[in-house]
DSSP file (Angstrom, degrees, kcal/mol; ACC not computed):
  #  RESIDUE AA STRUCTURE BP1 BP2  ACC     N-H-->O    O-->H-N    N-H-->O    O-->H-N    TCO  KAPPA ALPHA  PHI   PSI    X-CA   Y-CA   Z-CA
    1    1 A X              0   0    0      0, 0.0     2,-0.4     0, 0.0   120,-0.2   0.000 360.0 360.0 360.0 149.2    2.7  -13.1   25.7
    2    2 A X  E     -A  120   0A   0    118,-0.6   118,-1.1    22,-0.0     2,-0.1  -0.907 360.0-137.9-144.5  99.1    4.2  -14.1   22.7
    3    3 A X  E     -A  119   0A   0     -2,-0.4    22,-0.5   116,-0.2   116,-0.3  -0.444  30.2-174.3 -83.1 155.8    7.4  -12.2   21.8
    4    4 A X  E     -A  118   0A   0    114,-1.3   114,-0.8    20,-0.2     2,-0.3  -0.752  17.1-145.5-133.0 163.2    7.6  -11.2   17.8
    5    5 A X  E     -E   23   0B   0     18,-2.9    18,-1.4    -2,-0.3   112,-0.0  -0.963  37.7 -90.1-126.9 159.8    9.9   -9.7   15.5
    6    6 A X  E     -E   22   0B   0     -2,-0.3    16,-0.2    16,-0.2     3,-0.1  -0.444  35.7-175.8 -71.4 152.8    9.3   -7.3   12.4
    7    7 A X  E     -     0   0B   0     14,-2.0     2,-0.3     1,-0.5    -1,-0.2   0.708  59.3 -70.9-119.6 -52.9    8.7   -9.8    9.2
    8    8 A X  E     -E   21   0B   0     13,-0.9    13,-1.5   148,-0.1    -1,-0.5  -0.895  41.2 -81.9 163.2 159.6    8.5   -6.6    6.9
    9    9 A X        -     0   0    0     -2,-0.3   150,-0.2    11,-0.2   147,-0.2  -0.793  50.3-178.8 -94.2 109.8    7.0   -4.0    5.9
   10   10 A X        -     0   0    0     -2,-0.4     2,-0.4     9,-0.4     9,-0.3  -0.410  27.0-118.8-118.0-167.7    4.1   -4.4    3.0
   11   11 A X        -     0   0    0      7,-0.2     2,-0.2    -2,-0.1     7,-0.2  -0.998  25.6-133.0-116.3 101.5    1.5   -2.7    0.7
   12   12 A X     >  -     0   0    0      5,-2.0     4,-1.6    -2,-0.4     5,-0.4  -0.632  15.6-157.3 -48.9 128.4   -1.9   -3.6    1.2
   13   13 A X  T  4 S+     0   0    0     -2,-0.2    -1,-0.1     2,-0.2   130,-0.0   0.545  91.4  44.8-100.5  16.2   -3.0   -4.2   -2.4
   14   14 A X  T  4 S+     0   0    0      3,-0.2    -1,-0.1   125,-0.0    -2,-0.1   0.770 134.7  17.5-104.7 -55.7   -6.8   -3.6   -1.7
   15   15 A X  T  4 S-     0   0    0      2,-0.1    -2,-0.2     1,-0.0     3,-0.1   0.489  87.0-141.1 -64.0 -12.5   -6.1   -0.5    0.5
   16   16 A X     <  +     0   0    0     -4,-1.6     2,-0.4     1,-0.2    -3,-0.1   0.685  54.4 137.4  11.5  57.9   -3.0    0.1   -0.5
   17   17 A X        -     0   0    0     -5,-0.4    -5,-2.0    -6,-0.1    -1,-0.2  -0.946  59.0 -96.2-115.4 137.2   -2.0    1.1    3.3
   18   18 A X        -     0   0    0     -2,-0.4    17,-2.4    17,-0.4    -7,-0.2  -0.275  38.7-153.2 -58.9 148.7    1.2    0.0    4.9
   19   19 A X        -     0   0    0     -9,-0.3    -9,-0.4    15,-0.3     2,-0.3  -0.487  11.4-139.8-108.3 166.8    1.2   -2.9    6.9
   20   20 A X        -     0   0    0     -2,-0.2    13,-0.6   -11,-0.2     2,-0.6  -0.943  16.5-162.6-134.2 107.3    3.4   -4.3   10.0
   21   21 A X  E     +E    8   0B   0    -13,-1.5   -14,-2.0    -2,-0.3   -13,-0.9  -0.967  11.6 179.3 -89.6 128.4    4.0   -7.8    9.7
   22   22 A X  E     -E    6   0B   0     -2,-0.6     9,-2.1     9,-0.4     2,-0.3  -0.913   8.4-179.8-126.3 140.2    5.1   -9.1   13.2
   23   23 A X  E     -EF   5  30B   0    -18,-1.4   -18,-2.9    -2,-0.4     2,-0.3  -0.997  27.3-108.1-137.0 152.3    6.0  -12.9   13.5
   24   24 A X    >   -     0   0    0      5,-3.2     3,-4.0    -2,-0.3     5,-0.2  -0.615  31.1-107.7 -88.6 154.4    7.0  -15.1   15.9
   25   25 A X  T 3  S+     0   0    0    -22,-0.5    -1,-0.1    -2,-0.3   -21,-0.1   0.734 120.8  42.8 -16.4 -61.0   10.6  -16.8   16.2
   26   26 A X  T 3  S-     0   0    0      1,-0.1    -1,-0.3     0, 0.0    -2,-0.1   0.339 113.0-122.1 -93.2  34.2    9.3  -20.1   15.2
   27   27 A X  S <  S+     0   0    0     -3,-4.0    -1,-0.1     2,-0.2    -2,-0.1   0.551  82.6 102.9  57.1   0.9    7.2  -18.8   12.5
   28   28 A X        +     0   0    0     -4,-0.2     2,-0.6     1,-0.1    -1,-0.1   0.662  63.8  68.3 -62.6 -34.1    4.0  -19.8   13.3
   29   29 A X        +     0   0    0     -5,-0.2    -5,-3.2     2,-0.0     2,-0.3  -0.926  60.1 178.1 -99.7 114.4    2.3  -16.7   14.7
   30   30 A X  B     +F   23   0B   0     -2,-0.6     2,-0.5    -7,-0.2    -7,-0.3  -0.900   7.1 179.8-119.5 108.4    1.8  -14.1   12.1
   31   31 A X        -     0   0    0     -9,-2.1    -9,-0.4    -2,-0.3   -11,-0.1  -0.743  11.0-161.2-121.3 104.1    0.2  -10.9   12.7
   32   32 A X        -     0   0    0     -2,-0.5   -11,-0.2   -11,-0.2     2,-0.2  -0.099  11.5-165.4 -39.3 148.0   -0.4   -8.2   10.2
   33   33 A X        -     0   0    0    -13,-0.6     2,-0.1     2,-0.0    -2,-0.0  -0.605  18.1-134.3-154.8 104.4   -1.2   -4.3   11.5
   34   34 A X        +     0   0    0    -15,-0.2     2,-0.3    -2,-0.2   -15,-0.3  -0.213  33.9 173.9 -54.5 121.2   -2.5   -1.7    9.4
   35   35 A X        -     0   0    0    -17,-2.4   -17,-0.4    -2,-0.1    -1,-0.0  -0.917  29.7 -97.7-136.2 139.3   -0.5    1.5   10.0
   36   36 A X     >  -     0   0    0     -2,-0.3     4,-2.8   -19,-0.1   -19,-0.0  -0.353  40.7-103.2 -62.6 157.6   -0.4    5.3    8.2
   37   37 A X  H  > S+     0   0    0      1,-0.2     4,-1.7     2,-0.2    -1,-0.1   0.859 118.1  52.4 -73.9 -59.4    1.9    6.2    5.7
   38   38 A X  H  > S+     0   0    0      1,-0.2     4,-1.7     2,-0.2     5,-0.4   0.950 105.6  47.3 -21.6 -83.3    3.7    8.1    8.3
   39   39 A X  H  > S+     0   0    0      1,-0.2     4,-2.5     2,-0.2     3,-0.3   0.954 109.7  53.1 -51.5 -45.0    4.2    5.8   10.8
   40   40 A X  H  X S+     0   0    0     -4,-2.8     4,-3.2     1,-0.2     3,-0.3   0.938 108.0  56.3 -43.6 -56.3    5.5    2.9    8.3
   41   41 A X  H  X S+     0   0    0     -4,-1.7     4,-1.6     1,-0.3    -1,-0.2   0.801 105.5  45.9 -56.4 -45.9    7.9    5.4    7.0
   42   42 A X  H  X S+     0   0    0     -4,-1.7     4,-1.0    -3,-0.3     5,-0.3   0.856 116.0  51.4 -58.0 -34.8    9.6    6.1   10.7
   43   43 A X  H  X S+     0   0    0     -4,-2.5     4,-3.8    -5,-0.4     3,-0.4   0.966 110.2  47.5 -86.8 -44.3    9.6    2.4   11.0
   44   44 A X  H  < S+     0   0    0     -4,-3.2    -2,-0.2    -5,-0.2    -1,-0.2   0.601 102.8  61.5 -18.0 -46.4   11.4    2.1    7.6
   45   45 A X  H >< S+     0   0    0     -4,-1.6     3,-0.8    -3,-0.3     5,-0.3   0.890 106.9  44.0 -50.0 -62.4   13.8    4.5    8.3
   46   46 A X  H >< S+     0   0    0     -4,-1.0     3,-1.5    -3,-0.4    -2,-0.2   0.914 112.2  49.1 -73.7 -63.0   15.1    2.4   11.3
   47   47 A X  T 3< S+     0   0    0     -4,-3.8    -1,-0.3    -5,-0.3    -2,-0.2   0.501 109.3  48.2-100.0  44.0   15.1   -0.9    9.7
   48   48 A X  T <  S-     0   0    0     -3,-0.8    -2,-0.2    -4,-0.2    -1,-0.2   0.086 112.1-124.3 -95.8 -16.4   17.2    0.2    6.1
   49   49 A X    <   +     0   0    0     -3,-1.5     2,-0.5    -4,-0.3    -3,-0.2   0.856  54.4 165.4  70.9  90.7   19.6    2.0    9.2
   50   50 A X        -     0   0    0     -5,-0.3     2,-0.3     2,-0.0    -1,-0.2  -0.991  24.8-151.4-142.6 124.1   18.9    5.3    7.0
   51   51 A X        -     0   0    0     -2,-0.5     2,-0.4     4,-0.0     4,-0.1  -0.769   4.1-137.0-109.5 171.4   20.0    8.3    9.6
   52   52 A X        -     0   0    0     -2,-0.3     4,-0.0     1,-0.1    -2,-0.0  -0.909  19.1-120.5-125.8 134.7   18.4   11.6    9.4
   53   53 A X  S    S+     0   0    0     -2,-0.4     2,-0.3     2,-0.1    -1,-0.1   0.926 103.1  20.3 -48.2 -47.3   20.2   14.7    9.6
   54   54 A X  S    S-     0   0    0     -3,-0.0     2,-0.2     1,-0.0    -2,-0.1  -0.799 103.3 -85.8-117.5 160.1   18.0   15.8   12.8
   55   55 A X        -     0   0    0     -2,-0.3     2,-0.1     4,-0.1     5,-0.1  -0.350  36.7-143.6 -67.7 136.5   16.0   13.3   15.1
   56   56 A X    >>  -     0   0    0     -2,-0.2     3,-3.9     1,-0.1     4,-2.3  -0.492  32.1 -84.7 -97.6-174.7   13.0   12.4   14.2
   57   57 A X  T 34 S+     0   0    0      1,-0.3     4,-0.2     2,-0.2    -1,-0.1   0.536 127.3  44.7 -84.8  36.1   10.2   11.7   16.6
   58   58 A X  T 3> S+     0   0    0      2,-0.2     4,-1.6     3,-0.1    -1,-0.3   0.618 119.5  57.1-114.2 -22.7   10.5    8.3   17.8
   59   59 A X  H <> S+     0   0    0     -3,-3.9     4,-2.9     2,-0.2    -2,-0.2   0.945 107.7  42.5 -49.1 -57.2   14.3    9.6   18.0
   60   60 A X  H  X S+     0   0    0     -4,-2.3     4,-1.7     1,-0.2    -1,-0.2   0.779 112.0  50.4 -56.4 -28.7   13.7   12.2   20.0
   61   61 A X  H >> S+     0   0    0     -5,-0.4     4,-1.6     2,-0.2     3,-0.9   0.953 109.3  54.2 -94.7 -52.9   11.4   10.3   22.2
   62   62 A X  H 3X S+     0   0    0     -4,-1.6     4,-1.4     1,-0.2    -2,-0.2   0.949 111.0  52.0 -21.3 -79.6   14.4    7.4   22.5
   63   63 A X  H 3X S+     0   0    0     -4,-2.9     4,-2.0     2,-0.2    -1,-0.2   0.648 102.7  54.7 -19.7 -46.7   16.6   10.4   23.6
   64   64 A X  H << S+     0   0    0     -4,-1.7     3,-0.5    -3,-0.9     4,-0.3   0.991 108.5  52.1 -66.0 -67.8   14.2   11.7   26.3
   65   65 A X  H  <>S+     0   0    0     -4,-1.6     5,-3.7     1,-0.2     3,-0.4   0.671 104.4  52.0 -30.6 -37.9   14.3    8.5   27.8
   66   66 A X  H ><5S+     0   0    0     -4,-1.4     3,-1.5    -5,-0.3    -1,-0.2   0.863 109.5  46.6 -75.6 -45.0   17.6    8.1   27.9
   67   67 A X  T 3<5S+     0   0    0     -4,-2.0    -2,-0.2    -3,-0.5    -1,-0.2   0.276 102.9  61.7 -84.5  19.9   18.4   11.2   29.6
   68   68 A X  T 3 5S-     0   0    0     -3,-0.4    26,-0.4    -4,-0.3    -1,-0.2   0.010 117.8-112.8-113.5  23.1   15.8   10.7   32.0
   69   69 A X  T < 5S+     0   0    0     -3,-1.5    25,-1.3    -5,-0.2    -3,-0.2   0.924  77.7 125.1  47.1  41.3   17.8    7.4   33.1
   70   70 A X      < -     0   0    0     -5,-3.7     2,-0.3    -6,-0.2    23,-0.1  -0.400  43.4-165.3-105.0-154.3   14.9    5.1   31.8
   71   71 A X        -     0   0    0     -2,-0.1    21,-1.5    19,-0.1     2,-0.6  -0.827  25.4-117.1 180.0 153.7   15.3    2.3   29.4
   72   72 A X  E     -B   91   0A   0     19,-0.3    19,-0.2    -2,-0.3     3,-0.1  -0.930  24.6-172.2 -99.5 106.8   11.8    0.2   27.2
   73   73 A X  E     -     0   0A   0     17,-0.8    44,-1.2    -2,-0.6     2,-0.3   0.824  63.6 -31.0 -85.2 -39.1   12.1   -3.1   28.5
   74   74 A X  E     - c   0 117A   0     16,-0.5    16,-2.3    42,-0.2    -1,-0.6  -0.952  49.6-133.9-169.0 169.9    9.5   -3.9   25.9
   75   75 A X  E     -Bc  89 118A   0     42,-1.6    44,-2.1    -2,-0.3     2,-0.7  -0.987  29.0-145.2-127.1 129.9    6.7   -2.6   24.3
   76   76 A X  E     -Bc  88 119A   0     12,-2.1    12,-1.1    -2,-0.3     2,-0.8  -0.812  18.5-143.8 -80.1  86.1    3.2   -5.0   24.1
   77   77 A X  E     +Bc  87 120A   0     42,-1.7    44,-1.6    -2,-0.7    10,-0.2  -0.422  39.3 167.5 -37.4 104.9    0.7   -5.4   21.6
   78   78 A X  E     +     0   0A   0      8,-2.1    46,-0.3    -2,-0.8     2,-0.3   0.801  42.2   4.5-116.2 -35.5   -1.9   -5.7   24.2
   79   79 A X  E     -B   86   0A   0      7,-1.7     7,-2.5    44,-0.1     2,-0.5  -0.998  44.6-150.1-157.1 163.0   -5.8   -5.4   22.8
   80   80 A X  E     +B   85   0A   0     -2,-0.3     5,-0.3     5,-0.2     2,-0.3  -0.936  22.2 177.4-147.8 113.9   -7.4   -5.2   19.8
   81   81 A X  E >   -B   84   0A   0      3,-2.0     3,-3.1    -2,-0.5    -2,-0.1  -0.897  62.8 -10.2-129.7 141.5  -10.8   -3.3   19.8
   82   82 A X  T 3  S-     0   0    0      1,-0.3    -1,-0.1    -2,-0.3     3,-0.1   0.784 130.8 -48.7  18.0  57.5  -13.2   -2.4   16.9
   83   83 A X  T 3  S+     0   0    0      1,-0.2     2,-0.4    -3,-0.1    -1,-0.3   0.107 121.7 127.1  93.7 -14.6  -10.8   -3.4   14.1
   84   84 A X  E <   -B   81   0A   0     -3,-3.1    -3,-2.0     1,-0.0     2,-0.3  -0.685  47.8-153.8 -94.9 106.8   -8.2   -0.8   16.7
   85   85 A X  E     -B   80   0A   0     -2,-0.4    19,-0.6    -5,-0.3     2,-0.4  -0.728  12.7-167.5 -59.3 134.3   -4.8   -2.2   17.9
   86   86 A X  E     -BD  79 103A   0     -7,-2.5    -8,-2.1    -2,-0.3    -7,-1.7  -0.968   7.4-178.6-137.2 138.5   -3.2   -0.9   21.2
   87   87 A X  E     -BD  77 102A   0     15,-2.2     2,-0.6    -2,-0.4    15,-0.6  -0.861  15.1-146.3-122.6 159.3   -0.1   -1.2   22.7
   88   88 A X  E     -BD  76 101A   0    -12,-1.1   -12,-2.1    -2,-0.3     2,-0.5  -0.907  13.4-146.0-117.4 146.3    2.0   -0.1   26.0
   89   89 A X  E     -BD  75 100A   0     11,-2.1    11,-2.6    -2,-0.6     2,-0.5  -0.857  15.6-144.8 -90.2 135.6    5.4    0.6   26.1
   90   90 A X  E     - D   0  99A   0    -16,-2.3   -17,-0.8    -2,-0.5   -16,-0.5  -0.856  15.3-167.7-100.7 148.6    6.9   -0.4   29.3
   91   91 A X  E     -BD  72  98A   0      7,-1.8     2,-1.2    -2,-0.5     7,-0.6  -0.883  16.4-148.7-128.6 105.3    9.5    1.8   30.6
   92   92 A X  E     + D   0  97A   0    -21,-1.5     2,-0.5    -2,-0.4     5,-0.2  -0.507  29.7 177.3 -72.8 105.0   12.0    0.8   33.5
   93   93 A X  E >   - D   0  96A   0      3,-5.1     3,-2.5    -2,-1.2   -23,-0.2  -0.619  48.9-101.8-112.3 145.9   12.6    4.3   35.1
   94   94 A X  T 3  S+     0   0    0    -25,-1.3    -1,-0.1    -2,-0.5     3,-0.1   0.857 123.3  52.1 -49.2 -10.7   14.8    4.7   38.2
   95   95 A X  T 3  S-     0   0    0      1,-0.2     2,-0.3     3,-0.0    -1,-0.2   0.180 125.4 -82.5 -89.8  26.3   11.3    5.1   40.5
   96   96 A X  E <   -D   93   0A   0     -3,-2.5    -3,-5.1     2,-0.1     2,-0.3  -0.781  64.1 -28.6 119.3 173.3   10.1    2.1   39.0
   97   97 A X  E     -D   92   0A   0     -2,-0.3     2,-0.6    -5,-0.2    -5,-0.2  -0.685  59.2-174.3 -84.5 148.3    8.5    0.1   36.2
   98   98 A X  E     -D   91   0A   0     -7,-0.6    -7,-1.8    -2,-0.3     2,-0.4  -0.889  13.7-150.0-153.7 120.2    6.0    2.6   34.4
   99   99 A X  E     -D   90   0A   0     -2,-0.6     2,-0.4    -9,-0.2    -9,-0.2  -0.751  11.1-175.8 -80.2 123.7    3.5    1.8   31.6
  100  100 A X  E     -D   89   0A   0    -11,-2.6   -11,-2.1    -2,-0.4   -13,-0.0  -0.937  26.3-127.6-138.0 104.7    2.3    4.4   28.6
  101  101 A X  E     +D   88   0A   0     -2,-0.4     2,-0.2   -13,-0.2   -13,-0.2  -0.082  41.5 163.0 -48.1 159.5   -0.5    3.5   26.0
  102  102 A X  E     -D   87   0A   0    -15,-0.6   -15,-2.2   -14,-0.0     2,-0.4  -0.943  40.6-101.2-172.6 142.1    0.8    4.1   22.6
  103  103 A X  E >>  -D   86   0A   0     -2,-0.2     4,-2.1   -17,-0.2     3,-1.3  -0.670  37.3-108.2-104.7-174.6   -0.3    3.0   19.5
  104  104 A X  H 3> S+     0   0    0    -19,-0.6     4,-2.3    -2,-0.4     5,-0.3   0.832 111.7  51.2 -45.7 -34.5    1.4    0.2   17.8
  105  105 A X  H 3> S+     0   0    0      1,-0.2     4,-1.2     2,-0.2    -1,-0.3   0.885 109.2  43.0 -83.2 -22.9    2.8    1.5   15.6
  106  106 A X  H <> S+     0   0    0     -3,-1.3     4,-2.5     1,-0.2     5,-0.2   0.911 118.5  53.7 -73.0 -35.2    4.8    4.5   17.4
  107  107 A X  H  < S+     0   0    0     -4,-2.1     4,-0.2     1,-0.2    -2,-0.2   0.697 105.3  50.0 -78.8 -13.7    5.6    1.5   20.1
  108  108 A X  H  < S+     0   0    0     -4,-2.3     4,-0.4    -5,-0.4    -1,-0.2   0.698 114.0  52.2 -86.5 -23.1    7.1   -0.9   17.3
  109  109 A X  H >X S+     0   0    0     -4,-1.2     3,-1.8    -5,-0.3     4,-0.7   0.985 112.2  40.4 -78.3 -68.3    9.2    2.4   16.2
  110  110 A X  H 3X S+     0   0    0     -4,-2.5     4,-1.9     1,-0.2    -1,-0.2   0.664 112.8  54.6 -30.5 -30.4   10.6    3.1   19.4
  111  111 A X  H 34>S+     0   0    0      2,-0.2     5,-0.9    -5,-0.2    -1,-0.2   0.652 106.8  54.4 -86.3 -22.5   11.2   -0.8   20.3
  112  112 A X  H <45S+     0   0    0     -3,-1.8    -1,-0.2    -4,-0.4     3,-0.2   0.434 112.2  39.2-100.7 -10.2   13.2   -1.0   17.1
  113  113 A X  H  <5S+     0   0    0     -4,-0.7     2,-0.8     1,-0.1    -2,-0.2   0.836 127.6  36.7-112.5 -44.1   15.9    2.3   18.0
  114  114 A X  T  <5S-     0   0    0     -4,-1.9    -2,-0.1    -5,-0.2    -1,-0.1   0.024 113.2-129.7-127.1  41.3   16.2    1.3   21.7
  115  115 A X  T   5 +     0   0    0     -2,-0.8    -3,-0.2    -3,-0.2     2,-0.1   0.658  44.9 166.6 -18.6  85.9   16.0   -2.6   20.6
  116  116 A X      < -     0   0    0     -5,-0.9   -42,-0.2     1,-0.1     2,-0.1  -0.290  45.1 -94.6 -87.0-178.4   13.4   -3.7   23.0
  117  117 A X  E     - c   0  74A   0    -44,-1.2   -42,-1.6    -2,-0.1     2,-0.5  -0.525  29.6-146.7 -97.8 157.7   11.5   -6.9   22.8
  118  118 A X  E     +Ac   4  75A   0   -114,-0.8  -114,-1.3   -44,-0.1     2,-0.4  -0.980  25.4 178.9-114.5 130.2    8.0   -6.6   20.8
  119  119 A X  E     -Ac   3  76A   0    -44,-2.1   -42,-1.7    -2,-0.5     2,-0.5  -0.980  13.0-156.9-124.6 146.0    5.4   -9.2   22.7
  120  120 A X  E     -Ac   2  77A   0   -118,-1.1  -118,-0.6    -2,-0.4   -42,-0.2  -0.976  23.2-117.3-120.8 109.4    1.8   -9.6   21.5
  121  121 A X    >>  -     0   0    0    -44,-1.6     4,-0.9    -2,-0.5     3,-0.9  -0.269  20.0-132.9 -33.2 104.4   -0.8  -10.9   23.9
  122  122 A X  H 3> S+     0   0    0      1,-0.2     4,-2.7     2,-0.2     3,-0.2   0.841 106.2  63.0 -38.0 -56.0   -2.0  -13.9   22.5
  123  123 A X  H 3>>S+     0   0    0      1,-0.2     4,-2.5     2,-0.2     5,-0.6   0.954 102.4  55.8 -16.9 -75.3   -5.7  -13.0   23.1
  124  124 A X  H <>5S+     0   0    0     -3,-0.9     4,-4.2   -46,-0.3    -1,-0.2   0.946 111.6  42.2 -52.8 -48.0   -4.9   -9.9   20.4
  125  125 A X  H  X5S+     0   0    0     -4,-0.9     4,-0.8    -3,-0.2    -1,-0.2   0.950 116.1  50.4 -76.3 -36.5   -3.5  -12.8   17.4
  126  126 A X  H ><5S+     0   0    0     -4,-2.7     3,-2.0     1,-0.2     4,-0.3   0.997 113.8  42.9 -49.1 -55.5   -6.4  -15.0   18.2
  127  127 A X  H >X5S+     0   0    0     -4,-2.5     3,-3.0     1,-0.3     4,-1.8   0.920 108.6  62.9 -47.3 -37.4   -8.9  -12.0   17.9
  128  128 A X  H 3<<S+     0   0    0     -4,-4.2    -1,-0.3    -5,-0.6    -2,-0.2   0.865  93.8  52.7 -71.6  -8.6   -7.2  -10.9   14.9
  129  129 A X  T << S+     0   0    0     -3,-2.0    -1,-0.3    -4,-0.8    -2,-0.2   0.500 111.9  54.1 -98.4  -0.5   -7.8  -13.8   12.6
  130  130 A X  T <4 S+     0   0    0     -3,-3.0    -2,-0.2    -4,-0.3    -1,-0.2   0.791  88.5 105.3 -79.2 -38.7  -11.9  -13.2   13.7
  131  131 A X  S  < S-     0   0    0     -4,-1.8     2,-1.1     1,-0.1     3,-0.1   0.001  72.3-141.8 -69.0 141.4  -11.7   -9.5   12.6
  132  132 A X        -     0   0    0      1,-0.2    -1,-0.1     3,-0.0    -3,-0.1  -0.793  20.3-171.6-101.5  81.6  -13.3   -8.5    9.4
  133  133 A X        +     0   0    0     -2,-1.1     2,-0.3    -5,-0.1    -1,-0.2   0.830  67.4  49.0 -54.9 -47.1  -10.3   -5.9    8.3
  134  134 A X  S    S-     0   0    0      2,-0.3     6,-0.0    -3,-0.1    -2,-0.0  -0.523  77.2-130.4-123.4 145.8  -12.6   -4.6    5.3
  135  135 A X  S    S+     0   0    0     -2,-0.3     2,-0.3     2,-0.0    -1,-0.1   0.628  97.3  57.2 -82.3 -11.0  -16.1   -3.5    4.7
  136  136 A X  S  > S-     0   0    0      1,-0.1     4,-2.3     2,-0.0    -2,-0.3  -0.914  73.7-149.1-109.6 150.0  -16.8   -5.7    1.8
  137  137 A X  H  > S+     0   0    0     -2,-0.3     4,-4.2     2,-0.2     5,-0.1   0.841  93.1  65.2 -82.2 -14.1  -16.3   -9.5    2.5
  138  138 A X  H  > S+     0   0    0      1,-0.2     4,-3.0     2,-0.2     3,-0.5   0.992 109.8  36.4 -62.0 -63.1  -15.2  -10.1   -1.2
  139  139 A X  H  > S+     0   0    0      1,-0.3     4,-1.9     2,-0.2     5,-0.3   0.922 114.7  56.0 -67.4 -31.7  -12.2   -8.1   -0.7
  140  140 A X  H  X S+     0   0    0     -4,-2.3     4,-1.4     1,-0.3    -1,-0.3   0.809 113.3  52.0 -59.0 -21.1  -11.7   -9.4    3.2
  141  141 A X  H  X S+     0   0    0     -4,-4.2     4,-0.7    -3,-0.5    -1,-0.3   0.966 110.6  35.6 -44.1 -63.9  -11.8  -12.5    1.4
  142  142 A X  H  X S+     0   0    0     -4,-3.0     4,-3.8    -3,-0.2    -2,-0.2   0.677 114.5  63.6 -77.0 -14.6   -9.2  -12.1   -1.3
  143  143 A X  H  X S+     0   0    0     -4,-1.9     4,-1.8    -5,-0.4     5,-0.3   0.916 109.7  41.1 -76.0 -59.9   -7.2  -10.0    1.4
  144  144 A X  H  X S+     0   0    0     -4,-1.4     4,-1.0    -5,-0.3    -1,-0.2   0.808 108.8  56.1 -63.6 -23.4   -7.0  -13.2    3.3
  145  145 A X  H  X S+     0   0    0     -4,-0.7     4,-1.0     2,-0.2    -2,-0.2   0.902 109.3  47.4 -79.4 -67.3   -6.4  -15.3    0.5
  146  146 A X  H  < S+     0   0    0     -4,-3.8    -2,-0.2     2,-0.2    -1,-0.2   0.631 107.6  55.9 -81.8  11.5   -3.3  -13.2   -0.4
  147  147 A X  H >< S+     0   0    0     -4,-1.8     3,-1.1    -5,-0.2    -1,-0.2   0.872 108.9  56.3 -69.4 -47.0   -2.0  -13.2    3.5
  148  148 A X  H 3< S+     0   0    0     -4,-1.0    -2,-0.2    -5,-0.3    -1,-0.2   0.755 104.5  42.6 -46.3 -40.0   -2.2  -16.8    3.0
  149  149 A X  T 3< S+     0   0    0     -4,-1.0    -1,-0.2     2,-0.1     2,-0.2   0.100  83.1 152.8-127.1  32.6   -0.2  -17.2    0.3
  150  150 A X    <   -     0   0    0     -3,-1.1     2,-0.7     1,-0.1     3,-0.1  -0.383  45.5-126.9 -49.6 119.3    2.8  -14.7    1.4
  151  151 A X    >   -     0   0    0     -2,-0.2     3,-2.9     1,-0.2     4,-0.4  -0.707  10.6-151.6 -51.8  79.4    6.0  -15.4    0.1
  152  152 A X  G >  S+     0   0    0     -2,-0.7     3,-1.3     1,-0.3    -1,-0.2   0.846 103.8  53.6 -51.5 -29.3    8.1  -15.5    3.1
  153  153 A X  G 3  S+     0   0    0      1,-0.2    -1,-0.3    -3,-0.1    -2,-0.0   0.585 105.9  64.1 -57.6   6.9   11.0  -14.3    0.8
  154  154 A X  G X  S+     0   0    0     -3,-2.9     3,-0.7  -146,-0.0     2,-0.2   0.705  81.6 101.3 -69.4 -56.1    8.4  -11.4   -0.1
  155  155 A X  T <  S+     0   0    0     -3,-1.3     3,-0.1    -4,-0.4  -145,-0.1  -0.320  76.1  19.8 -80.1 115.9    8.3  -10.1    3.0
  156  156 A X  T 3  S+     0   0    0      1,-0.3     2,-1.2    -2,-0.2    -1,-0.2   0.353  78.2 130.5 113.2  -7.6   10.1   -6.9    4.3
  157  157 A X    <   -     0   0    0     -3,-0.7     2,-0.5  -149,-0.1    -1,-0.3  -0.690  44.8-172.3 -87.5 102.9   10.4   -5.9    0.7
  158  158 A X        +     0   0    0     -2,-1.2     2,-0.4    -3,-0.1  -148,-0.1  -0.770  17.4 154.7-110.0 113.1    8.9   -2.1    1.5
  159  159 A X              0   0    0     -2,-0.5    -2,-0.0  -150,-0.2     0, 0.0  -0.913 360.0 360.0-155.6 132.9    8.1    0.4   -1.2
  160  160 A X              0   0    0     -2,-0.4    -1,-0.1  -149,-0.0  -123,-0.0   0.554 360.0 360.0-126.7 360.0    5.6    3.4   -1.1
């Protein structure tokens, strides 16, 4: 396991679908994760600090938790199946440790209000640099091209 922190929030510019960039402490490990409009935005929210008059639901779901005397000791990026990322949230609940598929992106939201650690299973960052994101190779090409040649000062700069 390999623990990451959020890089920023991007644009794809062939899909134009938000992305996750997760990297690791020493900047070596980078892994991109293609996310709905939605979800980027709850994850946006959280890291601009932007509060919402009512909770939303990765709030709410914080909330639950809290009053049920748990706590997210981390959440895992765990496998990555036909182009698919999945992750478990681990929860430390007063009967125990207890694990809940999730997908990433709801578990990166959650991990970010109850600041838990984000780890990615190494297995998932090798596989992803095999995976063919796109259905043409020209653009999985130029897609790679411009991954490559990410500014970090670029990164985290979020706009939909």
């Amino acid at each position: 396991m390999i623990e990451m922190n959020i890089k920023g929030l991007m644009v794809d510019p062939i899909t134009n679908m938000p992305i996750i960039i997760l990297r690791d402490s020493d900047g070596q490990k980078v892994l991109p994760i293609w996310v709905g409009v939605f979800e980027a935005n709850a994850i946006a929210l959280q890291i601009e600090n932007i509060q919402t008059p009512r909770p939303m639901t990765h709030d709410l779901l914080r909330n639950i938790i809290q009053d049920l005397q748990a706590t997210v000791d981390r959440i895992v990026v765990c496998d990555l199946k036909e182009n698919t990322f999945y992750a478990m949230i681990h929860l430390m609940t007063p009967n125990g440790p207890v694990a809940i598929d999730a997908r990433p992106s709801d578990a990166i939201a959650l991990a970010l209000r109850t600041r838990a650690p984000i780890m990615v299973d190494e297995k998932v960052i090798d596989n992803a640099r095999t995976v063919d994101m796109s259905n043409e190779k020209q653009d999985s090409e130029r897609l790679q091209q411009w991954l490559e040649q990410l500014d970090p000062d670029d990164m985290g700069k979020y706009k939909m």
